[in-house]
DOBADREN-217143 format. One line per 3 residues: number of its first residue (from 1); their letters; for each residue x, y, z of N, C-alpha, C. Coordinates in Angstrom, 2 decimals, padded with zeros to 5 digits. Example, Ala and Ser with C-alpha at 12.3 -4.5 7.8 and 13.67 -1.06 7.14 Angstrom:
REM residues 2
1) AS) 013.19/-005.69/007.80/012.30/-004.50/007.80/013.20/-003.30/007.80 ~ 012.85/-002.25/007.08/013.67/-001.06/007.14/012.90/000.03/007.87;
//
This chain:
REM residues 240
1) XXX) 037.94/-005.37/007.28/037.04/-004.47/006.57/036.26/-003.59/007.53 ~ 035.61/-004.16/008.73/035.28/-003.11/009.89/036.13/-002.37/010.48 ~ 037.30/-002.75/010.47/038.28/-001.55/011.04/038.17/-000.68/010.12;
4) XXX) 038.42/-000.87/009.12/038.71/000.43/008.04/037.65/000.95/008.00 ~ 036.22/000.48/008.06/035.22/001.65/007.43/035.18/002.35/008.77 ~ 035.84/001.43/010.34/035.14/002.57/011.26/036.10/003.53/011.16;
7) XXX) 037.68/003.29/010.63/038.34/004.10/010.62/037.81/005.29/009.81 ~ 036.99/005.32/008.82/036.85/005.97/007.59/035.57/006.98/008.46 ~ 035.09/006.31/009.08/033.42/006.88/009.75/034.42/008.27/010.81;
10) XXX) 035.64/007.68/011.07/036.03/008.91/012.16/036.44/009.77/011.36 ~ 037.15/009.55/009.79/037.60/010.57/009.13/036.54/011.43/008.95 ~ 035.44/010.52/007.48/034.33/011.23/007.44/033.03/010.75/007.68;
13) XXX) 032.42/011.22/008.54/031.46/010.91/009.60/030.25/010.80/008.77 ~ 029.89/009.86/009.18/028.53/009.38/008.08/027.38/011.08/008.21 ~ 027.13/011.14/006.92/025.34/012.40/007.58/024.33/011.83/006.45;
16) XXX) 023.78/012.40/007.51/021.90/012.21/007.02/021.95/012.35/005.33 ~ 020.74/011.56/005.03/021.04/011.45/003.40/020.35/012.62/002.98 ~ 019.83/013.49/003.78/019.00/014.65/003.12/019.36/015.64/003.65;
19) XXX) 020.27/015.82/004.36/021.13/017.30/005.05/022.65/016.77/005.64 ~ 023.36/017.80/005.74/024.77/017.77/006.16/024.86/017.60/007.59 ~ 023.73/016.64/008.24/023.46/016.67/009.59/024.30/015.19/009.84;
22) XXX) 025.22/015.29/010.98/025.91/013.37/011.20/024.87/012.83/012.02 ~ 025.13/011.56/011.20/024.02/010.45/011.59/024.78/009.19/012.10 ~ 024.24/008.48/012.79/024.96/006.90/013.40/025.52/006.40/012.43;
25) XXX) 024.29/006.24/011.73/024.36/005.40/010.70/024.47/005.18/009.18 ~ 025.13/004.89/008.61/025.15/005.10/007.37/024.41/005.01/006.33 ~ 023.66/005.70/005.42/022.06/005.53/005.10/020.50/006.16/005.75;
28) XXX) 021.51/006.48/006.89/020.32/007.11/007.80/019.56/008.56/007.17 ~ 018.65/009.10/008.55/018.03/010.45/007.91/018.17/010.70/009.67 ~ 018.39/012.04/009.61/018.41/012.76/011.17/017.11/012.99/011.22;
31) XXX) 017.37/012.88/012.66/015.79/013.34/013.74/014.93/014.61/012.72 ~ 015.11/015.43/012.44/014.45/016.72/011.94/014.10/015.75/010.20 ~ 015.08/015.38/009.98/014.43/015.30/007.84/013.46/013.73/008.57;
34) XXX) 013.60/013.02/009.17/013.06/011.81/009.37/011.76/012.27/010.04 ~ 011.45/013.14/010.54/010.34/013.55/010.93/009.46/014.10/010.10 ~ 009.93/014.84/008.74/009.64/015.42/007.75/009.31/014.62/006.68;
37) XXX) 009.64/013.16/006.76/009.23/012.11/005.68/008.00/011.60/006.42 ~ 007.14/011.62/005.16/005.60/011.26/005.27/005.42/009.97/004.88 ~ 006.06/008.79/005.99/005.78/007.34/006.23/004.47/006.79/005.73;
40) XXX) 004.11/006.53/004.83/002.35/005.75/004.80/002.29/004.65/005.96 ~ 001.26/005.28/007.29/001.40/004.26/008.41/-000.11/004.14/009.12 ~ -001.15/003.39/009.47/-002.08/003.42/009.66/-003.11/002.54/008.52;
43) XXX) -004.31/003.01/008.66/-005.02/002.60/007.70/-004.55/002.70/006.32 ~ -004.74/001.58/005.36/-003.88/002.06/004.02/-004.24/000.90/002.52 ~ -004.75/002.00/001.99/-005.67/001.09/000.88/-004.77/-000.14/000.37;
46) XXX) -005.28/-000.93/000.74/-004.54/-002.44/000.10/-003.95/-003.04/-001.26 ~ -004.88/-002.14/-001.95/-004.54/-002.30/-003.63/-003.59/-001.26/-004.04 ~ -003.35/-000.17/-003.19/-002.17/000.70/-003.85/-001.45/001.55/-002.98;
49) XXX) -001.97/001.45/-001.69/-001.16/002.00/-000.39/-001.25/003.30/-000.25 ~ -002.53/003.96/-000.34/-002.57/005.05/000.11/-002.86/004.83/001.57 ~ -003.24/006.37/001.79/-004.03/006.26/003.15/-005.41/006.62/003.20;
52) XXX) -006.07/005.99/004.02/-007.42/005.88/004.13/-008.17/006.68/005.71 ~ -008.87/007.35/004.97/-009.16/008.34/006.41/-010.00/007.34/007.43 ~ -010.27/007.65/008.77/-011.23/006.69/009.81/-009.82/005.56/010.49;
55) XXX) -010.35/004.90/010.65/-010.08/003.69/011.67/-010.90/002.60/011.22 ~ -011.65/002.31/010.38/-012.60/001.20/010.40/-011.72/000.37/009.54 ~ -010.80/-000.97/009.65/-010.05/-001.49/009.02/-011.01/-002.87/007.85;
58) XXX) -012.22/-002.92/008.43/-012.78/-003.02/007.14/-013.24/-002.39/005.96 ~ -012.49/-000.97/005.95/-012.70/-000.64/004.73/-011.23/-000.24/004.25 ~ -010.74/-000.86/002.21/-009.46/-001.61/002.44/-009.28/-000.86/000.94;
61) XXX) -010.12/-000.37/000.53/-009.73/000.26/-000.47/-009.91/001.59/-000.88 ~ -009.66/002.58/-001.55/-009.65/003.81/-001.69/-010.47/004.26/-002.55 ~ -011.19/004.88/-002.69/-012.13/005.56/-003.80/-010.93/005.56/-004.77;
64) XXX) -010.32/005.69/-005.26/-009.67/005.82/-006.47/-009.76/004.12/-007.13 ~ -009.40/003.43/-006.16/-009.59/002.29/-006.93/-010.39/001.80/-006.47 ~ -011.41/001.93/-006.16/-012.77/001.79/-006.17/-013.44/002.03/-007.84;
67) XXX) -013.10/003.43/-008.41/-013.62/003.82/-009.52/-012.81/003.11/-010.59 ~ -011.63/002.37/-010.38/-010.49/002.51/-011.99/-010.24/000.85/-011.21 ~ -010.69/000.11/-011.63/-009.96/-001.32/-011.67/-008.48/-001.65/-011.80;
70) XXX) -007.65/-002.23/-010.86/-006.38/-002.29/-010.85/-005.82/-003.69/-011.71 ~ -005.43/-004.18/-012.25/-005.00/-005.26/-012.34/-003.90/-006.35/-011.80 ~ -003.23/-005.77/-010.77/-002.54/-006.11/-010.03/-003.42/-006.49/-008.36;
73) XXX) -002.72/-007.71/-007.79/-003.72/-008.22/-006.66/-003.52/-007.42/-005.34 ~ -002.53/-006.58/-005.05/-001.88/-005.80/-004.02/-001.33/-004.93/-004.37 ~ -001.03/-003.71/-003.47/-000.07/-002.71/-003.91/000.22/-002.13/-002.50;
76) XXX) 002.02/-001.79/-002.14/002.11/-001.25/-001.04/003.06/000.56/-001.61 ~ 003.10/000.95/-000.83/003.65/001.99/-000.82/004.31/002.58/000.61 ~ 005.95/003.16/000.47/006.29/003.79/001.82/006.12/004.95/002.16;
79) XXX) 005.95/005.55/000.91/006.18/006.70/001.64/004.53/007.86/000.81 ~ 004.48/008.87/001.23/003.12/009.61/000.47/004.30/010.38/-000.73 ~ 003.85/011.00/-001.66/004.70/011.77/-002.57/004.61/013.66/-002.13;
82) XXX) 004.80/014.24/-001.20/004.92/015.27/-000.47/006.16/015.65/-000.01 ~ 006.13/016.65/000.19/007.29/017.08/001.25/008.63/016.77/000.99 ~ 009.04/015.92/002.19/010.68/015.31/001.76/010.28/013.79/001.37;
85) XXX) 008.78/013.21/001.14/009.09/012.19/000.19/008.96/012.27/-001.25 ~ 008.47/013.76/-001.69/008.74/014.03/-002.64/010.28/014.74/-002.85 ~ 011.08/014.83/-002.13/012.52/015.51/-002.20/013.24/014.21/-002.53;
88) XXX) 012.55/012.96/-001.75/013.53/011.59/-002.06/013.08/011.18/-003.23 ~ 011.58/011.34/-004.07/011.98/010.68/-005.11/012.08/011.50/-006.17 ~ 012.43/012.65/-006.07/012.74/013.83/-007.04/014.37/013.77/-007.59;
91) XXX) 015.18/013.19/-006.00/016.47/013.24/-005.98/017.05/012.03/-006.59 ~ 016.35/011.06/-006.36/016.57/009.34/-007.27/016.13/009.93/-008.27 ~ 015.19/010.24/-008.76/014.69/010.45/-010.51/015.41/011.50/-011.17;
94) XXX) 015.83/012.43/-010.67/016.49/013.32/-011.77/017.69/014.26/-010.82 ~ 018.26/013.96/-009.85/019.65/014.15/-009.35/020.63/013.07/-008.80 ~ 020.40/012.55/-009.65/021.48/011.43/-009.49/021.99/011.00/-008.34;
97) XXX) 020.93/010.68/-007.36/021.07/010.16/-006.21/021.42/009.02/-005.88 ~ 021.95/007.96/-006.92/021.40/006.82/-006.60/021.97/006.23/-005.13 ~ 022.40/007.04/-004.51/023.08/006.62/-003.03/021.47/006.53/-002.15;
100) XXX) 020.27/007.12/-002.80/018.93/006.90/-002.22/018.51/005.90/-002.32 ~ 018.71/004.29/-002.91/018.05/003.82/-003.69/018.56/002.95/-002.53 ~ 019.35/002.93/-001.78/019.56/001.77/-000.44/018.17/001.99/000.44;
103) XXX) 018.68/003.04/001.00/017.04/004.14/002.33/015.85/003.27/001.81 ~ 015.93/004.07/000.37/014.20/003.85/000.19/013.96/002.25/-000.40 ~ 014.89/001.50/-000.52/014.65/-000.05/-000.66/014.50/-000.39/000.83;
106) XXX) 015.13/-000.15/001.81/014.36/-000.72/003.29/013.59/000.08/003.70 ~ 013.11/001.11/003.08/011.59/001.57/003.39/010.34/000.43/002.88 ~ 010.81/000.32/001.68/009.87/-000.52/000.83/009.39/-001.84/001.43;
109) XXX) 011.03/-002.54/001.54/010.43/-003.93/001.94/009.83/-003.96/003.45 ~ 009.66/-002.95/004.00/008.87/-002.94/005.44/007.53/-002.68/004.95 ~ 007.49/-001.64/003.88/005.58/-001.52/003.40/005.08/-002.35/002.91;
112) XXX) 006.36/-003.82/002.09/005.49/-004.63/001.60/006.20/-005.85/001.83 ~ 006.33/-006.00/003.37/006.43/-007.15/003.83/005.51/-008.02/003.88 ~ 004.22/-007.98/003.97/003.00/-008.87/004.13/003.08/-009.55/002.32;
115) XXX) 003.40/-008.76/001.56/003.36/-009.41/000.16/004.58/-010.26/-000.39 ~ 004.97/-010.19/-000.10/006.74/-010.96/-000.24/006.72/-012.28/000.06 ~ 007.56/-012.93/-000.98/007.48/-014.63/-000.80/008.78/-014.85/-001.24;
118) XXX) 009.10/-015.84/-000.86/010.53/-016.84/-001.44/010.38/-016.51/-002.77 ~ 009.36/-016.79/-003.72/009.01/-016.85/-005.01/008.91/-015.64/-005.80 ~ 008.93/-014.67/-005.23/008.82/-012.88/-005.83/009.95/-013.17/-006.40;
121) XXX) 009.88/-012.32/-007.71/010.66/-011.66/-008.50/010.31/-010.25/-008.62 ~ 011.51/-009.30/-008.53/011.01/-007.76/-008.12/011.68/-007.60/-010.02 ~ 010.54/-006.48/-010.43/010.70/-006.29/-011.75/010.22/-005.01/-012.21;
124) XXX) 011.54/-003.94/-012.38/010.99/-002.48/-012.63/009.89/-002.34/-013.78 ~ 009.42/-000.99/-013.73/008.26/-000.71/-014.09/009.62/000.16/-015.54 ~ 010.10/-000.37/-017.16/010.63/000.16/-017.69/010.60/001.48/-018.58;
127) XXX) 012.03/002.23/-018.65/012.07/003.77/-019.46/012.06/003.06/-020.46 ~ 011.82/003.95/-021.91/012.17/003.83/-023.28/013.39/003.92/-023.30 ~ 014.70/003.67/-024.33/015.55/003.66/-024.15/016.76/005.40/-024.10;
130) XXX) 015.47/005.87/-025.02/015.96/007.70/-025.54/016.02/008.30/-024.27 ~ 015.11/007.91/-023.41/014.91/008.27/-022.08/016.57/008.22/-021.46 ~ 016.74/006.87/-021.58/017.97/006.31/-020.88/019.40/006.81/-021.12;
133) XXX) 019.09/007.65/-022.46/020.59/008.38/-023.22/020.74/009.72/-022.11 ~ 019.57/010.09/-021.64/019.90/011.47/-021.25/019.98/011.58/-019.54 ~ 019.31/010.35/-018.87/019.20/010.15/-017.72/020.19/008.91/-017.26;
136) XXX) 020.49/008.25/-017.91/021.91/007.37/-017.95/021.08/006.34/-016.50 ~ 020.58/006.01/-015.98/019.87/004.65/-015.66/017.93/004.90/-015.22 ~ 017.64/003.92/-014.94/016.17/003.63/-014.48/016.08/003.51/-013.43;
139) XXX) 015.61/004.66/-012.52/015.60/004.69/-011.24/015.02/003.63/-010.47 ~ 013.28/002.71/-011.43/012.75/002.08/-010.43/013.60/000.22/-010.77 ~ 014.91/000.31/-011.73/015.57/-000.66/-012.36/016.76/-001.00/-010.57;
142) XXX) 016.93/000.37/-010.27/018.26/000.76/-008.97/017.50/000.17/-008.22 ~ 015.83/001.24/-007.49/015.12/000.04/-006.85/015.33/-001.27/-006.67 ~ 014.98/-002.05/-007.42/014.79/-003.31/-007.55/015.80/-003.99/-007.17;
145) XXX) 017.38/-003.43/-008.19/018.46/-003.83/-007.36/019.09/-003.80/-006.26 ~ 018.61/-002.82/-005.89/018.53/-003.00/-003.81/017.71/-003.56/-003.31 ~ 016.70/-003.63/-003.78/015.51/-004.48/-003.12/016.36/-005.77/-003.07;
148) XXX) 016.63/-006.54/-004.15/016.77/-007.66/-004.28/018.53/-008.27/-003.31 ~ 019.14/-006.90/-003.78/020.10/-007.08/-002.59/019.93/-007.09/-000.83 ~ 018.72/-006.23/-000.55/018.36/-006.32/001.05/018.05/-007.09/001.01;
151) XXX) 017.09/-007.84/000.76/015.96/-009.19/001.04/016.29/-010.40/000.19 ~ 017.51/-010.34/-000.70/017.94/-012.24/-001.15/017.09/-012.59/-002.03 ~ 015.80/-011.79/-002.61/015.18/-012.28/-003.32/015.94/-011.56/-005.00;
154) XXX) 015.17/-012.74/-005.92/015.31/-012.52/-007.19/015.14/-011.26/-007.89 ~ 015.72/-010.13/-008.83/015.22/-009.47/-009.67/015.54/-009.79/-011.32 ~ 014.52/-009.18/-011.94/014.78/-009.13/-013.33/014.49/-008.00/-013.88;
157) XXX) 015.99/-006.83/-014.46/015.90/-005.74/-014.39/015.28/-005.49/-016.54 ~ 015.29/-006.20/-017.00/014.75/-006.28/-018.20/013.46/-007.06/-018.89 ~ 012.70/-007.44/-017.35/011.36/-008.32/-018.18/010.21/-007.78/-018.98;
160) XXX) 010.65/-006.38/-018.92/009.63/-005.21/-019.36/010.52/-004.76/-020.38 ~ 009.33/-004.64/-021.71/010.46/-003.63/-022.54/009.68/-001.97/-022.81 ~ 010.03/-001.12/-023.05/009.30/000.19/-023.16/009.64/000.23/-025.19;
163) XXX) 008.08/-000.19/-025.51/008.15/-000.39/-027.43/008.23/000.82/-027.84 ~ 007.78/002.31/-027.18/008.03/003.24/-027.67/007.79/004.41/-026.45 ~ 008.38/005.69/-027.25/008.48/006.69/-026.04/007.46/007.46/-026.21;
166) XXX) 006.99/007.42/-025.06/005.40/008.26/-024.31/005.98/009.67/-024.34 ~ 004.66/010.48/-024.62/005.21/012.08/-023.50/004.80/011.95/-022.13 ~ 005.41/012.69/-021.46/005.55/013.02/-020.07/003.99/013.21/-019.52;
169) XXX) 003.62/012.39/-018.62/002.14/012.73/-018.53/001.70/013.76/-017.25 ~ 002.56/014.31/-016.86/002.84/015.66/-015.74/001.51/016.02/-016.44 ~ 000.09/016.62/-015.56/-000.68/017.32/-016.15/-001.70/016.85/-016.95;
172) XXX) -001.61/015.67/-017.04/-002.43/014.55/-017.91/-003.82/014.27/-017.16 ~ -004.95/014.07/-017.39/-005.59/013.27/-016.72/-005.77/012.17/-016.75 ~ -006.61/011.14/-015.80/-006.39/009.78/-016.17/-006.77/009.51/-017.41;
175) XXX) -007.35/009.92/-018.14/-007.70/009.32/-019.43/-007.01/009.25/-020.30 ~ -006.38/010.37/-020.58/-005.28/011.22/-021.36/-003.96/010.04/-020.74 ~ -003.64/009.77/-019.21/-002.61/008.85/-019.28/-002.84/007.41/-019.83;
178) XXX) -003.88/006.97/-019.56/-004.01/005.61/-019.80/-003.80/005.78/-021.75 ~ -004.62/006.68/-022.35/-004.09/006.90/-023.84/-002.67/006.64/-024.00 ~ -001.97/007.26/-023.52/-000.80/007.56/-023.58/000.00/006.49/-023.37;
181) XXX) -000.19/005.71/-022.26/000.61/004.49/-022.24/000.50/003.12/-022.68 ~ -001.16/003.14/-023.60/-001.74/002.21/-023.87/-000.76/001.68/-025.05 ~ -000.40/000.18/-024.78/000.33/-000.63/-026.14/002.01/000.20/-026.11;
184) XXX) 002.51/000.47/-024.83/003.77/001.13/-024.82/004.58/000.12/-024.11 ~ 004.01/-000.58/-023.10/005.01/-001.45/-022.79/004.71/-003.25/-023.22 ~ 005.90/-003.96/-023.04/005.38/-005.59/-023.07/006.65/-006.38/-022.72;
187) XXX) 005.93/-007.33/-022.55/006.82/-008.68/-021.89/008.06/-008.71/-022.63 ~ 009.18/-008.58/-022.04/010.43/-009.78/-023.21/010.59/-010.40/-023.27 ~ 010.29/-011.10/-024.70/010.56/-012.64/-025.00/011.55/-013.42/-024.83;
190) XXX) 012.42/-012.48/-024.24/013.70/-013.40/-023.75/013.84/-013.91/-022.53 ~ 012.74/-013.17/-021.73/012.36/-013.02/-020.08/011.19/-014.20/-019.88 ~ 009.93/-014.14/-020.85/008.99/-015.06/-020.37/009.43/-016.12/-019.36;
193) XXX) 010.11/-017.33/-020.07/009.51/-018.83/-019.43/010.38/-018.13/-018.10 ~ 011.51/-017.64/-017.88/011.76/-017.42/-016.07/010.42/-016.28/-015.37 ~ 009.62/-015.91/-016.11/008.87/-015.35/-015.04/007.73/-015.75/-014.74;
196) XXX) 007.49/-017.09/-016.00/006.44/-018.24/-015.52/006.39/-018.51/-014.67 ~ 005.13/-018.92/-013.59/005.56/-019.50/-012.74/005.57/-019.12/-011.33 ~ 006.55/-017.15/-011.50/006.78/-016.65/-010.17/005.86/-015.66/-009.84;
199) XXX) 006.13/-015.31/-008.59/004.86/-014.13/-008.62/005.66/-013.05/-008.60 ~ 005.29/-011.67/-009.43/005.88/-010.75/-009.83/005.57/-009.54/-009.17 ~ 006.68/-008.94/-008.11/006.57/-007.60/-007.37/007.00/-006.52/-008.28;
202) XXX) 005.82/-006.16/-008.54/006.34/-005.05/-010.06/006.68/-003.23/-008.89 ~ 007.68/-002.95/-009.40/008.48/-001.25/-008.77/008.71/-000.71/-009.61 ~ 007.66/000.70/-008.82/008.13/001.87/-009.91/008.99/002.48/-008.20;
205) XXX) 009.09/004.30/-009.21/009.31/005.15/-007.49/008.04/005.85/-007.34 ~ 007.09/006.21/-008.21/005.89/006.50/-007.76/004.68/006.33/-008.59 ~ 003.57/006.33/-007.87/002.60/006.45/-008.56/001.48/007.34/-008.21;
208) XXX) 000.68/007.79/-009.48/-000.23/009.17/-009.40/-001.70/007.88/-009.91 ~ -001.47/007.95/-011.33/-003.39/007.36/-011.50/-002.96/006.02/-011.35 ~ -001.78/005.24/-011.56/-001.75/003.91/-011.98/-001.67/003.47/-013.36;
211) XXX) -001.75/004.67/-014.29/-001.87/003.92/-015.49/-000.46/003.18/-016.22 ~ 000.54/003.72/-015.45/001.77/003.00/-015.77/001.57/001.60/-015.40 ~ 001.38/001.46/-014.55/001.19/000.61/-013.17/000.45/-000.86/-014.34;
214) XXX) -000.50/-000.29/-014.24/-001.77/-001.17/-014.72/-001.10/-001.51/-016.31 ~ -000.41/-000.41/-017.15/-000.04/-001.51/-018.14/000.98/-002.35/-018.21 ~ 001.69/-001.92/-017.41/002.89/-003.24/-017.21/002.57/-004.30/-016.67;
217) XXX) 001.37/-004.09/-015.90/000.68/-005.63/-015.25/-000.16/-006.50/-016.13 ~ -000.58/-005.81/-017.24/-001.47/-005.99/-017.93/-000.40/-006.43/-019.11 ~ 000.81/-006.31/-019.39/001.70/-006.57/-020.22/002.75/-008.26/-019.72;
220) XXX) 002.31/-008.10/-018.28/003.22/-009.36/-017.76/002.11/-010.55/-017.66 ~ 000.97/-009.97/-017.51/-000.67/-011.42/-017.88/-000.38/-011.31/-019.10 ~ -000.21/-010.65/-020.21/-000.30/-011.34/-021.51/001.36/-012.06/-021.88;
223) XXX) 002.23/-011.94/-021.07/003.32/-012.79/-020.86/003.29/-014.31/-020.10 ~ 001.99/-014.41/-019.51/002.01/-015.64/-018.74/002.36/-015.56/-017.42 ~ 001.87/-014.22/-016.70/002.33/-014.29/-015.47/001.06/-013.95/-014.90;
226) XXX) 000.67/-014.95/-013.91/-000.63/-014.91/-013.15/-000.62/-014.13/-011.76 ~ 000.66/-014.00/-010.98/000.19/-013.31/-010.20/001.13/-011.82/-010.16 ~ 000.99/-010.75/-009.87/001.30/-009.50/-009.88/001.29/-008.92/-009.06;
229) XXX) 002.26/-007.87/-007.76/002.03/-007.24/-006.98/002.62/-006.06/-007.06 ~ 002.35/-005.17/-006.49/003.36/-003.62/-006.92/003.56/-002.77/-005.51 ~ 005.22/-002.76/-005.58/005.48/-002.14/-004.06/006.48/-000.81/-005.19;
232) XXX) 005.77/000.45/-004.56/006.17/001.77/-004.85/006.70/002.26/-004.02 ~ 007.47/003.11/-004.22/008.64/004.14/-003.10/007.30/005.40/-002.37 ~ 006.84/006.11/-003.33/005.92/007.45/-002.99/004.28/007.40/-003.62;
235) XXX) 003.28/007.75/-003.11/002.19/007.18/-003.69/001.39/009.14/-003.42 ~ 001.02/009.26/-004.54/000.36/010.52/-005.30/-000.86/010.20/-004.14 ~ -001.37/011.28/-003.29/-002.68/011.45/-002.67/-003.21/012.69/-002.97;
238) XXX) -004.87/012.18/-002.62/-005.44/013.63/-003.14/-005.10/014.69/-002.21 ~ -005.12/014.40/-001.24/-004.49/015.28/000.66/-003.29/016.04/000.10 ~ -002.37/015.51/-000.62/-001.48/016.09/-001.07/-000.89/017.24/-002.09;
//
């Protein structure tokens, strides 16, 4: 099987996943687009992985969630939502990239290595299903399934159900989103007793206020799940 793919690498030469540039490696990003992805690295709010201006590492959270209570105990994030990490999760969400969904799963589990246990279960953040007729899968569902393929740990790509379809909250403010998603998602009853028990790494590909965020966490405590963590691909900053 290594002969053939290196045979295949001389036919056609692996390139960068974001330009027609050849790369070593397969999955990779060349020197120029890899420089152009906005890594969340440094100081970085603990509850949802932004970045935090200063150096003083006792301070761990962000004015945003400072003001809006999270319900989840951690949150990491890899990348900021800008630039070409907004090109990567523009290209998973609505150009059918899913050849992205390897990259940005070992982006992830490096941002949220400190949260990860034997016991995680990684569990997308779910579409409605009308959604799913026209976009044909759930990007943060692909997530998960790479996640769970890099790192050996468990996923469950249906523990979330979406009870009805939201509008698009592009433009929304937080209030207006949290309306919007309030009583939209919940546990499946077919899912409970396996997610008793584990602690739950909830994935979207990004997040702006959290209000997705917060009701699916808030949907897996009224399922019986006590602990909750959320590792995101791109994380909405105000800098941005």
């Amino acid at each position: 099987m290594q002969g053939l793919q290196r045979a295949l690498s001389l036919i056609y030469p692996d390139q960068c996943q974001m330009c027609t540039t050849q790369v070593s490696e397969r999955g990779g990003l060349c020197g120029p687009c890899w420089a152009e992805t906005p890594f969340l690295r440094g100081l970085l709010c603990d509850t949802c992985g932004a970045s935090l201006p200063g150096s003083d590492p006792g301070v761990v959270i962000c004015d945003d969630c400072m003001i809006m209570r999270r319900p989840w105990e951690a949150g990491r994030a890899a990348l900021a939502y800008r630039d070409m990490g907004r090109r990567i999760v523009l290209g998973l969400k609505h150009g059918d990239r899913l050849d992205l969904a390897g990259p940005a799963a070992s982006w992830m589990l490096s941002a949220g290595r400190d949260i990860l246990t034997e016991n995680t279960i990684f569990v997308p953040v779910p579409v409605h299903w009308t959604r799913l007729l026209t976009r044909r899968y759930n990007q943060s569902a692909e997530l998960t399934r790479a996640l769970s393929r890099q790192s050996g740990l468990k996923h469950c790509p249906d523990a979330l159900l979406r009870t009805r379809r939201t509008q698009k909250q592009d433009g929304m403010t937080v209030e207006a989103r949290m309306r919007n998603i309030e009583g939209a998602i919940e546990a499946n009853p077919k899912q409970i007793e396996r997610l008793q028990g584990s602690t739950i790494c909830l994935v979207d590909d990004v997040m702006t206020s959290g209000a997705t965020l917060s009701e699916a966490t808030n949907a897996l405590h009224a399922g019986g799940v006590d602990h909750v963590f959320v590792l995101i691909l791109a994380r909405v900053e105000k800098s941005a």
